[in-house]
N, CA, C and O of each residue as an XYZ file, in Angstrom:
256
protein
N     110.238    146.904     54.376
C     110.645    145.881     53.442
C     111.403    146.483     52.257
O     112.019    145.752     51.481
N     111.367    147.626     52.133
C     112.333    147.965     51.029
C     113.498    148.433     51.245
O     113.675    148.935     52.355
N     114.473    148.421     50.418
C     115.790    148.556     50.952
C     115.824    150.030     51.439
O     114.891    150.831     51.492
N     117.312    150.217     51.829
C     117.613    151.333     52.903
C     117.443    152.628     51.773
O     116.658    153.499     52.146
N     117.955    152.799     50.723
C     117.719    153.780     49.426
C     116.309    154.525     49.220
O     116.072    155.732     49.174
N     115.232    153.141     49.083
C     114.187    153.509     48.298
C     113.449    153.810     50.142
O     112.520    154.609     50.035
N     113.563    153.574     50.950
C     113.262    153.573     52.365
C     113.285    154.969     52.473
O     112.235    155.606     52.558
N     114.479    155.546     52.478
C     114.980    156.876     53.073
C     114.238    157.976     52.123
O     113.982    159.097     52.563
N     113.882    157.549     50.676
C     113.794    158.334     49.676
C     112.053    158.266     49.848
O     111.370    159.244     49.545
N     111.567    157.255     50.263
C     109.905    157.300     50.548
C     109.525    158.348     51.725
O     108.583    159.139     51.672
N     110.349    158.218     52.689
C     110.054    159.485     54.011
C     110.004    160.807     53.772
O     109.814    161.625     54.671
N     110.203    161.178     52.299
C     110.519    162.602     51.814
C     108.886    162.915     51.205
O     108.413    164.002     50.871
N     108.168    161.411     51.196
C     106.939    161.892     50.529
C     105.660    162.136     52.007
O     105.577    161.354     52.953
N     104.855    163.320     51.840
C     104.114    163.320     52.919
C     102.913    162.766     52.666
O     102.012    163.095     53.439
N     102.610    161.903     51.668
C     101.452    161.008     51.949
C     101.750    159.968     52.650
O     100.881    159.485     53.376
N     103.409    159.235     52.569
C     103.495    158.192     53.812
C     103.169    158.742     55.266
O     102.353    158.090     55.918
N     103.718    159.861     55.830
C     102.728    160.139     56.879
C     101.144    160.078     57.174
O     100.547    159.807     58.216
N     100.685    160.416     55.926
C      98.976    160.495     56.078
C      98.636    159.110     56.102
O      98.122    158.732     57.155
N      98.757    158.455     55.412
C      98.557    156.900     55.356
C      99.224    155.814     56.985
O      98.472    155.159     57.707
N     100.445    155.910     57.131
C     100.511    155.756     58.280
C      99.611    156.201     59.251
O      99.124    155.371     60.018
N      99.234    157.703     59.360
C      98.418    158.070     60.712
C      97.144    157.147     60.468
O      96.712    156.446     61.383
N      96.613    157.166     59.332
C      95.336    156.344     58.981
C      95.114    154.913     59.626
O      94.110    154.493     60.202
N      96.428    154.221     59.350
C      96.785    152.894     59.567
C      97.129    152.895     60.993
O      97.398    151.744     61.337
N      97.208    153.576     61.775
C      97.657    154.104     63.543
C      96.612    153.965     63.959
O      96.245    153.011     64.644
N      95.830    155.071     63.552
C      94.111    155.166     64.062
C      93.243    153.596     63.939
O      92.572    153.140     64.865
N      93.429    152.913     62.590
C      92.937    152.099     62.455
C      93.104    150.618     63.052
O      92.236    149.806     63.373
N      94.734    150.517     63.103
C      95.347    149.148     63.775
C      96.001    149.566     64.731
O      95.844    148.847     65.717
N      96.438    150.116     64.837
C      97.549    150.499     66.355
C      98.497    150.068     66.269
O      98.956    149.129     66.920
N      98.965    150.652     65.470
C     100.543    150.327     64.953
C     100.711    151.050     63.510
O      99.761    151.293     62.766
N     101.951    151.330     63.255
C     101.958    151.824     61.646
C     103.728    151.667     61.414
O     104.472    151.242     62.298
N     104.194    152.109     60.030
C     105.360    151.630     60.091
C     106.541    152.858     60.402
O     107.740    152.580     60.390
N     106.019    154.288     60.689
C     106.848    155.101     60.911
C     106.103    155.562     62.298
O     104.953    155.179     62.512
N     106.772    156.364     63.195
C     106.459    156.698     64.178
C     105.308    157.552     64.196
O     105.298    158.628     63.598
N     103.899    156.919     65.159
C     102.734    158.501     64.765
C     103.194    159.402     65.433
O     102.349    160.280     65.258
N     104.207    159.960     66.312
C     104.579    161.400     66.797
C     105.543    162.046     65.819
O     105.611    163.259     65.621
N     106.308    161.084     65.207
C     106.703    162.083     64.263
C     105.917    162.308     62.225
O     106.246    163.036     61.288
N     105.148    161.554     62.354
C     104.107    161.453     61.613
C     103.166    163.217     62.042
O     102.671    164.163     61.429
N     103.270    163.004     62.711
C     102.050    164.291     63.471
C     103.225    165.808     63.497
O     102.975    166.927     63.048
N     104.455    165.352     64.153
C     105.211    166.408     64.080
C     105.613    167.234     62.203
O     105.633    168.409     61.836
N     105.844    166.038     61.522
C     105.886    166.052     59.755
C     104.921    166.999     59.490
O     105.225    168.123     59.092
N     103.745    166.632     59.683
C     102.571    166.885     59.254
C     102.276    168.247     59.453
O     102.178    169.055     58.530
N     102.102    168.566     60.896
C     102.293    170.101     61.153
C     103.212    170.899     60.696
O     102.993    171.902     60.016
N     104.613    170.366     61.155
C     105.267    171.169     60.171
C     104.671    171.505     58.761
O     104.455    172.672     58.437
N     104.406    170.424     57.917
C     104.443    170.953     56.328
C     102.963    171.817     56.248
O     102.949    172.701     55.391
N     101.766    171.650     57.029
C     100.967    172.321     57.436
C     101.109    173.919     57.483
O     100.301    174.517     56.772
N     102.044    174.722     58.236
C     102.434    175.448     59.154
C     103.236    176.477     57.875
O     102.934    177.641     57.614
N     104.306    175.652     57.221
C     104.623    176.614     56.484
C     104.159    176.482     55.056
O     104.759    177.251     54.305
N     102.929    175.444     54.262
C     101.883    176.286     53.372
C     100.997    176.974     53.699
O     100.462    177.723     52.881
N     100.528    176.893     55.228
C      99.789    178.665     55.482
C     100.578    179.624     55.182
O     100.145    180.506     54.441
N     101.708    179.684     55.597
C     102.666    180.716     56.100
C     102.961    181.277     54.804
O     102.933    182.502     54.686
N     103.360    180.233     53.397
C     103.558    180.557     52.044
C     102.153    181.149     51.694
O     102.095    182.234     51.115
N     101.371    180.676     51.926
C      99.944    181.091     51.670
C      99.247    182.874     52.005
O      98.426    183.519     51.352
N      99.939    183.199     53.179
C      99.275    184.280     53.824
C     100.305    185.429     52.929
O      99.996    186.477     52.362
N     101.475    184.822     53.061
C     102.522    185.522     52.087
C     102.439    185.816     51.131
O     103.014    186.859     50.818
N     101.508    184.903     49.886
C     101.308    185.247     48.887
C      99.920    186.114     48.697
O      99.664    186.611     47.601
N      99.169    186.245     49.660
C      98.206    186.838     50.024
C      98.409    188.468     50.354
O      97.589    189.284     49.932
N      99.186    188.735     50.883
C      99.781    190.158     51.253
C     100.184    190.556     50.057
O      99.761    191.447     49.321
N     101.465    189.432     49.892
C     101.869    190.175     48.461
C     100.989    190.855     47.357
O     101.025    192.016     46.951
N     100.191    189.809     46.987
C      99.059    190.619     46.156
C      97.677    191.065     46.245
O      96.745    191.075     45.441
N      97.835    191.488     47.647
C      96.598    192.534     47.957
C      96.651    193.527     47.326
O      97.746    194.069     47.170
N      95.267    194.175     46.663
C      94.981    195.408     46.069
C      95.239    195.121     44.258
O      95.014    195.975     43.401
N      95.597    194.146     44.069
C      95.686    193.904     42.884
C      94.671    193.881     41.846
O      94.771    194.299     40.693
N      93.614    193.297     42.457
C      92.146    192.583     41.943
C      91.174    194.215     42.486
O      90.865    194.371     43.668
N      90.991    194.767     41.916
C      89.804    195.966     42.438
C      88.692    195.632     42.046
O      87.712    196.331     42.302
């Protein structure tokens, strides 16, 4: 229901995925696709470990 602007500019946020999957599980149906809801998700998943383990190496040995 919202125009094509504020539409395109909401898909950039990843709580509409979480909320959709919620609303999938719950009604069986949601308003963005749950495979790419799930694909989103992992992705952004995947690389804050990845930033995570990174920043982890980086400052190993720091803290004695």
């Amino acid at each position: 229901m919202l125009p094509p602007l504020y539409r395109t500019l909401s898909l950039l946020n990843p709580m509409i995925y979480m909320v959709n999957g919620v609303h999938f599980g719950f009604l069986g149906h949601a308003d963005v696709d749950s495979n790419a809801s799930l694909v989103v998700l992992t992705a952004l998943t995947v690389a804050v470990v990845a930033a995570n383990v990174a920043l982890l190496r980086r400052s190993y040995g720091l803290i004695d």
